[in-house]
C-alpha positions as CSV (number, residue, x, y, z in Angstrom):
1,X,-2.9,-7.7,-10.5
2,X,-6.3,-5.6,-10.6
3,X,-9.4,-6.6,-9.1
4,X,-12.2,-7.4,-11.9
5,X,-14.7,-5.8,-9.8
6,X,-13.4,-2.7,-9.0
7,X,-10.0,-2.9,-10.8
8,X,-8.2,-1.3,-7.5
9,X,-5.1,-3.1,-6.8
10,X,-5.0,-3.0,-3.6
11,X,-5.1,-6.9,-3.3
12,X,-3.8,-8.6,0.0
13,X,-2.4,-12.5,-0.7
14,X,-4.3,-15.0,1.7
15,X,-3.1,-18.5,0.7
16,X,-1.0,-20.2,-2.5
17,X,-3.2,-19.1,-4.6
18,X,-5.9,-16.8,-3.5
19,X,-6.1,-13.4,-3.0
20,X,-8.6,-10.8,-1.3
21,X,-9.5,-7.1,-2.3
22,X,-9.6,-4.9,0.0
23,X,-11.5,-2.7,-2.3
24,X,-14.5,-4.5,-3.0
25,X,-13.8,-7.2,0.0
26,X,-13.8,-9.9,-2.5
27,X,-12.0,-13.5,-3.0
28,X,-10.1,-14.2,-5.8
29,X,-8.4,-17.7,-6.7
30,X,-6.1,-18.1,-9.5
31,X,-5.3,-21.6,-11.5
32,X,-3.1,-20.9,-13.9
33,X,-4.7,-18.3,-16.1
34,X,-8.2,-18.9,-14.9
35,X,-9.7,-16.7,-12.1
36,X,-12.5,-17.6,-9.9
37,X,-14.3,-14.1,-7.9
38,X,-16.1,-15.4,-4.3
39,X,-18.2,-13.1,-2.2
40,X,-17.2,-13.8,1.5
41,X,-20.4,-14.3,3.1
42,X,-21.0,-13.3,7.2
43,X,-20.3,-16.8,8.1
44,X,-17.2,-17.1,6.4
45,X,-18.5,-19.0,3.3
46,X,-17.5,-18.4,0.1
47,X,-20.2,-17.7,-2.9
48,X,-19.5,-17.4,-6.3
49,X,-19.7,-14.8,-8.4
50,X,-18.5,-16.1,-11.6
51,X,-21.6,-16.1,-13.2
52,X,-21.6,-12.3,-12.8
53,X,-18.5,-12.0,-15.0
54,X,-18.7,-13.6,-18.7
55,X,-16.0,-16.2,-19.9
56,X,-14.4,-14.0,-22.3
57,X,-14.6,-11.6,-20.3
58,X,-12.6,-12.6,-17.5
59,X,-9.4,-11.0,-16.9
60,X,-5.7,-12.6,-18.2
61,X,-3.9,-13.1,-15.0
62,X,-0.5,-11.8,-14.4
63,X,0.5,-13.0,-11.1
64,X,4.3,-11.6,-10.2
């Protein structure tokens, strides 16, 4: 898997079904074939930064 930010794949698994760059230092959660990118804010929060990325744009996900 890349990262759709900064396509490295240098990608860490965190949970079931997330993910974190270590690249970009981004989130990334994966249902099915849909991928959601969060910014991880100095809190700890997630924000989202789907809007940045265009539906049809958004990467296929190949998860092995």
């Amino acid at each position: 898997m890349k990262c759709p930010n900064c396509s490295s794949k240098d990608i860490g698994k965190i949970g079931s079904h997330q993910y974190y760059c270590w690249g970009c230092f981004i989130e990334l959660t994966v249902n099915g074939e849909k991928m959601s990118v969060y910014q991880v804010e100095e809190d700890g929060t997630l924000s989202s930064l789907d809007d940045l990325f265009f539906e049809d744009e958004m990467p296929q996900v190949h998860v092995n």
